[in-house]
N, C-alpha and C positions, 0 to 999 in steps of 0.2 A: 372159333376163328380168332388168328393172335392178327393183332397190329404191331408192325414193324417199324423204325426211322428212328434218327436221332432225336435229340432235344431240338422241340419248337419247330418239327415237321408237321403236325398239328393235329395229333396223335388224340390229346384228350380233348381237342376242340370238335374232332369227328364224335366221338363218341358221345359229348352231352347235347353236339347236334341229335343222335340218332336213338338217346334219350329222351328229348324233347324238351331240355334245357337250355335252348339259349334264344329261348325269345324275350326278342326287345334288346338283342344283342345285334343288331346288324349283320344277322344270319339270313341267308336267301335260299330259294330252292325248295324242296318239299319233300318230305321224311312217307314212305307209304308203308301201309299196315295192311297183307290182304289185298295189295292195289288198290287200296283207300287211302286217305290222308288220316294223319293218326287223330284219334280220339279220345275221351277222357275213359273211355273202359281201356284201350290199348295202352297208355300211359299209367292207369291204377298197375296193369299186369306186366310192366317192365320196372325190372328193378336197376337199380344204379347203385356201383360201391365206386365210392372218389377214391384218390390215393392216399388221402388223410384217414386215419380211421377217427372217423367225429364221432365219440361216446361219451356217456359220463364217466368218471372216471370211479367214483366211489359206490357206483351200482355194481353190484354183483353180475358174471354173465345170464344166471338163469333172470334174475329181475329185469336186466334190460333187452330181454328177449319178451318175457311177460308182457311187460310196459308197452312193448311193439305189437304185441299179439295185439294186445285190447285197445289200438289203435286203429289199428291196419284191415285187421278182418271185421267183416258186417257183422252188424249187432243182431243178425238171423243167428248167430251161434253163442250159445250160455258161454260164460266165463270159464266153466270146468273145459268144455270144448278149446277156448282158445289157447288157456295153458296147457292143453295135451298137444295141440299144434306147435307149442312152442316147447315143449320136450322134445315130440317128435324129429323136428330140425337140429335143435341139441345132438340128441341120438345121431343123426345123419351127418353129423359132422363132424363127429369125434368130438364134442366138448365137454360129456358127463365128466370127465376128471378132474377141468375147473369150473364148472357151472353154478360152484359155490364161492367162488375167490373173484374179488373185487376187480375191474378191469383195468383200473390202476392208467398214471401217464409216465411224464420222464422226473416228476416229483415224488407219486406214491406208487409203493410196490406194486404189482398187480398179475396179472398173464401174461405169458410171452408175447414175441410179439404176431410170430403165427398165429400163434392162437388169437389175438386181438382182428387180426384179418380177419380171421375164418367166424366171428364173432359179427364184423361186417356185413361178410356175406350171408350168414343166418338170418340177420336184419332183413334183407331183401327176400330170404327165399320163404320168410313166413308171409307170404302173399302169393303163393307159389308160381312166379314170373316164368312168362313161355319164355324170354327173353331178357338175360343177365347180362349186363354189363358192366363193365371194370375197370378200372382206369389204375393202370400199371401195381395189380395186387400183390405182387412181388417186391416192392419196393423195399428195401432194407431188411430182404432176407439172404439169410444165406442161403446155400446152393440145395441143403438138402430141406430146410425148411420151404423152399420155391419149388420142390418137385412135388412134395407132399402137399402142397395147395391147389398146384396148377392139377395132382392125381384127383382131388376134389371136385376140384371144378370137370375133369373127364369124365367122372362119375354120372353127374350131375347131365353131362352134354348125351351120354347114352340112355338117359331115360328119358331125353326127348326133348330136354330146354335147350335152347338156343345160346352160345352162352361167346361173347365177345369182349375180348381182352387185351387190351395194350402192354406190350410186355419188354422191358427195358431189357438186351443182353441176357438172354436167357441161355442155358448148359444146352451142348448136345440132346442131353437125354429128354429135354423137357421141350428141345423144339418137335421131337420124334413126335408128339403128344398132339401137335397142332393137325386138324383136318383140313383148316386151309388158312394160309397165310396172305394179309396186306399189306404191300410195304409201300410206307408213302416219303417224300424227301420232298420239304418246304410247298408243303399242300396239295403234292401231283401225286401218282398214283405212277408206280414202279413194275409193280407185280401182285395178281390176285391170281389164287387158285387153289390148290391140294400145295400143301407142305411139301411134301416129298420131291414134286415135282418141279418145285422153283431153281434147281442145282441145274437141270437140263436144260429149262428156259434159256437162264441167262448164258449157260453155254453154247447152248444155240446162235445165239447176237455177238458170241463171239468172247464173253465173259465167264474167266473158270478161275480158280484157284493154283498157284501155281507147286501146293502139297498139302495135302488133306487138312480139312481144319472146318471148326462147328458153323453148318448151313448161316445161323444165327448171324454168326460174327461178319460173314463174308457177306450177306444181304445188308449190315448195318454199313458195310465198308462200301458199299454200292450207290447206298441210301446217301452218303456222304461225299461221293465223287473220288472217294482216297482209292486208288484201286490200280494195278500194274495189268494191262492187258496181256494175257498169253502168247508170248512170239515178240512182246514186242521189246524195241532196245532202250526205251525210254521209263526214268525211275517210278513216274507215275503221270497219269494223263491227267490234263488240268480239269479241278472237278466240275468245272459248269459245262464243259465239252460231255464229261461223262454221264453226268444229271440228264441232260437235255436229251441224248441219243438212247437212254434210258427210256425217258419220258414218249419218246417222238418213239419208240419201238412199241411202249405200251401202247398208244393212243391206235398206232394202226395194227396190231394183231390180236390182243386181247380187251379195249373199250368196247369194241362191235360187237364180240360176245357176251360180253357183261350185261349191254346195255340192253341186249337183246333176251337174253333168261331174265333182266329183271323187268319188259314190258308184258311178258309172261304171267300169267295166272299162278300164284304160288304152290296149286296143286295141280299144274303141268308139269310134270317132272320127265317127260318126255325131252322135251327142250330144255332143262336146265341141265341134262345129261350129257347132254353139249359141250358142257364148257366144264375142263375138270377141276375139281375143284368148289364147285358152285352150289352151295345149297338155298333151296326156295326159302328152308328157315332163316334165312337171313334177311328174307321180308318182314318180318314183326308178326313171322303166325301166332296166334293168340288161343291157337286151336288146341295148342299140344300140353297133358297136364300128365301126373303121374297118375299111373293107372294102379300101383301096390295095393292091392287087395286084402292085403294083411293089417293095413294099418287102420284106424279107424280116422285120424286123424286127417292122415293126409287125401283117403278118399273123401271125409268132408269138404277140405281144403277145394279140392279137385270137382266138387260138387257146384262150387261157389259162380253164379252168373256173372257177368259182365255187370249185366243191370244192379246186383244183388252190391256188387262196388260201388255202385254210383249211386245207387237209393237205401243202400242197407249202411250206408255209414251210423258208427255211434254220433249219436247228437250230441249240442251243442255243452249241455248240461254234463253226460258222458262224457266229451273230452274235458272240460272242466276239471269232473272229479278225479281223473285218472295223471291228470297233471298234478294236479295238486299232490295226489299221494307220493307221485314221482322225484317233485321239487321236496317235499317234508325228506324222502329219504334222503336224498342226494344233499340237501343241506344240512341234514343235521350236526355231522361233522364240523361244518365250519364256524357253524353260530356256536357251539357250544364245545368247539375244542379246548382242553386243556390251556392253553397257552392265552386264549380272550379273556376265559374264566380268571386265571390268574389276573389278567392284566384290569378288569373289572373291581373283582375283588378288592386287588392291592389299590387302587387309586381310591376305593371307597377306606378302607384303614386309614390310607395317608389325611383323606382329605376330613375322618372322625378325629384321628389324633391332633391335627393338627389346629383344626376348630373344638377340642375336647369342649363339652360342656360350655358354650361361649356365652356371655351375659345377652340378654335380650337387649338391655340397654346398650353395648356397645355397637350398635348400627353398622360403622365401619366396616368391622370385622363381618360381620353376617350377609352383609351386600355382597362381600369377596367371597364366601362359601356359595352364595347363591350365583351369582357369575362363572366362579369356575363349575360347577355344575352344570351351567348353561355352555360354556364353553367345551367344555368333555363331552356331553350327549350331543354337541353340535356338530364336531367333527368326525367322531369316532361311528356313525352310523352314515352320513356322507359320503367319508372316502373310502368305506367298505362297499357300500351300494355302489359305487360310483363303476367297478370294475363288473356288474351281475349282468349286464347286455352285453361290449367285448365282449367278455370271456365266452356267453352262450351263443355269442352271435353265427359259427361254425353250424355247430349244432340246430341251432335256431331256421336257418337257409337251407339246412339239407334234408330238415323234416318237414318245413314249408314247402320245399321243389316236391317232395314226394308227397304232398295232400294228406300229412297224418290226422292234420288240427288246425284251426281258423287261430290266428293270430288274439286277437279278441280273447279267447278261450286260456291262448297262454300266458296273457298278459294278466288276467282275471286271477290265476291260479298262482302266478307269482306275487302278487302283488296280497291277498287271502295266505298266503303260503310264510309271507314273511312275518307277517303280527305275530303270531308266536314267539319264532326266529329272533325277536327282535324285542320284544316288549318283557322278556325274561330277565336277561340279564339287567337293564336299567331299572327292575323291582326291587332286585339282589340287590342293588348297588344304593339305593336309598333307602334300603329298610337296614342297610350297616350304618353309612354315613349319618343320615335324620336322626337319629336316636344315640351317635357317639357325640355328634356335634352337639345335641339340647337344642334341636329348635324348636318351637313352638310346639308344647306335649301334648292339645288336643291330637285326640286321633282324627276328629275332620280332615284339621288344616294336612294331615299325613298323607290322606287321602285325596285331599285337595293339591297337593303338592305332587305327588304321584300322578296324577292324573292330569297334570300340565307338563310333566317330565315324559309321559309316553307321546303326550300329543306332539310337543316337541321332537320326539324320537323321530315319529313318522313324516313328521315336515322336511325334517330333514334328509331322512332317507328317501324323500321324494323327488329331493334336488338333485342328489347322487343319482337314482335315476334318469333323471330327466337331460344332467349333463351326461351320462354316460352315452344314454341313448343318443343324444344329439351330435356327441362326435362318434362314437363307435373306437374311438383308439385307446387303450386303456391307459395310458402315459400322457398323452396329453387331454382327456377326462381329469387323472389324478392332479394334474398341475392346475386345471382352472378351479375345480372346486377346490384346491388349496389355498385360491389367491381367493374365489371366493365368500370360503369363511375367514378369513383373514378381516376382509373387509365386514364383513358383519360383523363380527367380535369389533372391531375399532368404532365401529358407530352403532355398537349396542348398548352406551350410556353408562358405562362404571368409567370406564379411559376417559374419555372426554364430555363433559355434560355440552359444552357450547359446541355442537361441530361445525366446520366453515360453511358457508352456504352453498359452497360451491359441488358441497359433498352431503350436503342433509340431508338428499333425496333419497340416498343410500339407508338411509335409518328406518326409512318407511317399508322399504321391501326384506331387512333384515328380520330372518326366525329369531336373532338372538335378543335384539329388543324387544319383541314384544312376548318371547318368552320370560326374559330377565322380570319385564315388567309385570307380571304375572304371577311368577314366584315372592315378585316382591309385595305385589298386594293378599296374599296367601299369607304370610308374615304379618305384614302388620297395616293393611289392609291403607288406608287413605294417610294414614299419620295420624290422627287426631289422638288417638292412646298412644302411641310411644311419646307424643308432643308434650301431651299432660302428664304425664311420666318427669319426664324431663324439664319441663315448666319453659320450653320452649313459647317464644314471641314469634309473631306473624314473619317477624323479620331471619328467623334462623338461630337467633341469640338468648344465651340466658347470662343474667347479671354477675356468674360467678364460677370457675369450673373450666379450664381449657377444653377437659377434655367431652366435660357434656356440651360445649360451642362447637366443636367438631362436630360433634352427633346431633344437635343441631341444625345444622347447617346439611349434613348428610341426608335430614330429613326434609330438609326445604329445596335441596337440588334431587334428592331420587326418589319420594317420596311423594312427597306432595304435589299437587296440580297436575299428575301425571295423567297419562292417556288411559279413557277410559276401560275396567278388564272387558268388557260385552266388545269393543270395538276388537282389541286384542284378540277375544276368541273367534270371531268371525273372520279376520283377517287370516289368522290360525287354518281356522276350516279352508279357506278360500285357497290359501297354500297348498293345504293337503290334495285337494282334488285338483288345483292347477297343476302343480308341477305332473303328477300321473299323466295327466290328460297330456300334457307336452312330451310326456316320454313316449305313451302311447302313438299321437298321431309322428313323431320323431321314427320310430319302429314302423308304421306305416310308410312313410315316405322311404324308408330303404329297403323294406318288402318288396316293394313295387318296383324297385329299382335291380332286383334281384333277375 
């Protein structure tokens, strides 16, 4: 069945109704399945393709068919079974030519864009849904890429699924295709019945064309009120005259039919013969599955309960694991592209040659290698994080609407997914700098130092999180976490040791002070040795030396008396599992809103 109307006649608003997507949206009324009200098996067995195609972009089609298999189908079936389902579909769809090539967006290469659709609707049909739904899957093809989708989707409607599609301006040839057409204009209901026969309808009421032209176009010209009646002398009738006599035609010669086949048992077909046009599958029968005897796959498929959806899901553990491997692929690219590496690397050179070998005793200098340190790992994993929810948020909602995986689960495996991802490169970048710069040559303290740089990493990337998650825009995410490591760095104790009072409080919740601080007791731990070193006074002063009064004095304002590192580390921890915990229930709160 196609859906007809202009823009905002309320085309994909009907269809995520009849999907079972818009509660908690101010939706009314009641969606029947069977002359039931739908239920979480009839909901497992109806698929939904938006008009976005939301993928990953850097999975391959056959992995992101896979990844869906071992989602989607009950864990009654081995792994070898699910990926044979998920060939099978491949097969059925024409993809085997790219099912090796990336899926790519409008930044990286990938598949056409046909083929991204029809990638789409693979998604849905490895569940094998009595009942497809679409929302305008034509969009941004051309005419002959649209006939060869919509020919897919005909395939698909002869072997017995139910398959309903909203379809913008479609060719001649491809309305031929339609069994029965809807045509709605600002939420009322035009014409339902057999394609073929909507031309006689509205000729009937007195509406023709006035020299041959595609069914399509003249139904959208209907739907719109733009329209020159036959006979008449007027250039066009005004369109809420034409709308309403439209409407007010429908309501008294074809509602009473409609309403009447669909208070109907869906395997009456006696009385749905009634009304042409009309089929009972258009109740959400849940009955109808592919019966191909040749495959093994998809008579498993076809094999699969109601029940075997709703109690045979992979658990909690299972979706876990399979995200996790999903997030390693899909990210590796980015953590570890060419272009970070560089930019890692090089700021670790810049910042060995530039501290080459630095005396121990010059404090000064060594406070600034340890701050910008703190400063580079503070930002540079922040405002990467910051965009990982946007960006997945798409994806995120439309595998949540279809019950692939518990939130929880995907949260768990991104969050597991990223310590790699993440604690790589800032290894790289201190096992250059630490050992160009000369800082302190036990291997402990290297170790010790390392391991207050990743913990930092992940404090950080918890904040980017956490503000990501909390606004969801990825522009203005990037603009707060910029203003607020801004603010950490200034009240992170190199810039200013006195900060006003009015701002202290700011120093307490800052990563970068109590990282700073930490690095610096890793170096040289309370002051007591660099002091006697220096023959440093209580007071900051030694009797002789500008330059060791400086150092000095660097030791009595960042060094000494400072906050204890046990308070520091726990502070640290206390970070790490806050921010998560706010990104989390942040991601909660818009699930629910979903």
């Amino acid at each position: 069945m196609a859906i007809l109307g202009p823009s905002g006649s309320g085309k994909s608003t009907l269809l995520n109704a009849i999907a079972g997507r818009l509660q908690g949206h101010g939706c009314s009324g009641t969606v029947l399945a069977n002359g039931r009200k739908f239920s979480k098996p009839v909901l497992k067995r109806t698929g939904f393709v938006s008009q976005d195609d939301v993928l990953y972009p850097h999975l391959t089609v056959r992995e992101t068919l896979i990844f869906c298999s071992l989602f989607r189908l009950p864990r009654t079936l081995s792994r070898k079974d699910k990926v044979s389902v998920a060939e099978s579909v491949i097969s059925e769809l024409g993809l085997e030519k790219c099912q090796n090539t990336i899926i790519g967006n409008s930044f990286v290469r990938g598949v056409s864009g046909g083929e991204r659709k029809r990638v789409s609707i693979a998604h849905e049909l490895l569940i094998n849904p009595s009942l497809l739904v679409l929302d305008e899957p034509t969009s941004g093809l051309d005419s002959t890429a649209a006939h060869r989708l919509l020919s897919t989707l005909g395939a698909l409607a002869q072997k017995g699924k139910t398959v309903v599609t909203s379809i913008h301006q479609p060719s001649s040839r491809v309305y031929q295709m339609f069994d029965s057409v809807l045509v709605l204009s600002e939420g009322r209901c035009l014409y339902y019945g057999k394609g073929n026969e909507a031309m006689n309808y509205f000729d009937s009421l007195g509406f023709s064309p006035s020299f041959p032209m595609n069914p399509a176009d003249f139904l959208l010209d209907l739907a719109n009120g733009a329209f020159q009646l036959q006979g008449s002398n007027n250039e066009r009738d005004k369109s809420a005259s034409v709308k309403q006599h439209l409407v007010s035609s429908y309501n008294a010669l074809l509602a009473p039919k409609v309403k009447s086949a669909c208070l109907e048992t869906p395997n009456n077909n006696a009385s749905t013969k009634e009304l042409p046009g009309f089929s009972s599958e258009i109740i959400l029968s849940h009955n109808n599955h592919s019966t191909n005897k040749d495959s093994l796959s998809r008579s498993r498929r076809s094999s699969i309960s109601c029940c075997d959806i709703i109690i045979g899901f992979p658990t909690w553990l299972s979706h876990f694991s399979i995200l996790l491997q999903r997030s390693l692929k899909e990210r590796k690219h980015e953590s570890f592209n060419a272009l970070r590496v560089f930019q890692v690397i090089t700021a670790a050179l810049l910042a060995g040659l530039m501290w080459w070998h630095s005396d121990y005793l010059n404090v000064q200098d060594r406070l600034g290698l340890l701050f910008f340190i703190t400063i580079f790992w503070g930002v540079l994993p922040s405002f990467n994080s910051v965009f990982a929810f946007p960006q997945e948020r798409a994806i995120l909602m439309k595998e949540q609407a279809s019950g692939m995986y518990t939130l929880s689960s995907y949260f768990m495996a991104r969050i597991v997914g990223d310590l790699p991802m993440e604690l790589i490169l800032p290894t790289i970048f201190l096992a250059i700098a630490y050992w160009m710069a000369g800082l302190k040559p036990e291997f402990s303290a290297f170790v010790m130092t390392l391991l207050v740089l990743l913990a930092y990493v992940l404090v950080s990337q918890g904040l980017g999180l956490a503000l990501g998650a909390a606004i969801m825009d990825a522009k203005q995410a990037s603009t707060l976490v910029t203003v607020t490591m801004l603010a950490f760095v200034l009240t992170g104790g190199f810039y200013v040791h006195k900060v006003p009072y009015c701002l202290a409080w700011i120093k307490y919740i800052s990563t970068t002070f109590y990282t700073y601080r930490l690095l610096i007791n890793v170096q040289y731990g309370q002051g007591e040795a660099i002091s006697a070193l220096l023959g440093c006074s209580r007071h900051g002063r030694r009797d002789s030396g500008d330059i060791h009064n400086a150092s000095c004095r660097f030791i009595e304002e960042d060094i000494e008396g400072q906050i204890s590192p046990l308070i520091s580390i726990s502070v640290m921890l206390f970070m790490f599992v806050g921010y998560r915990l706010l990104a989390y229930l942040a991601l909660r709160r818009i699930n629910k809103a979903l």
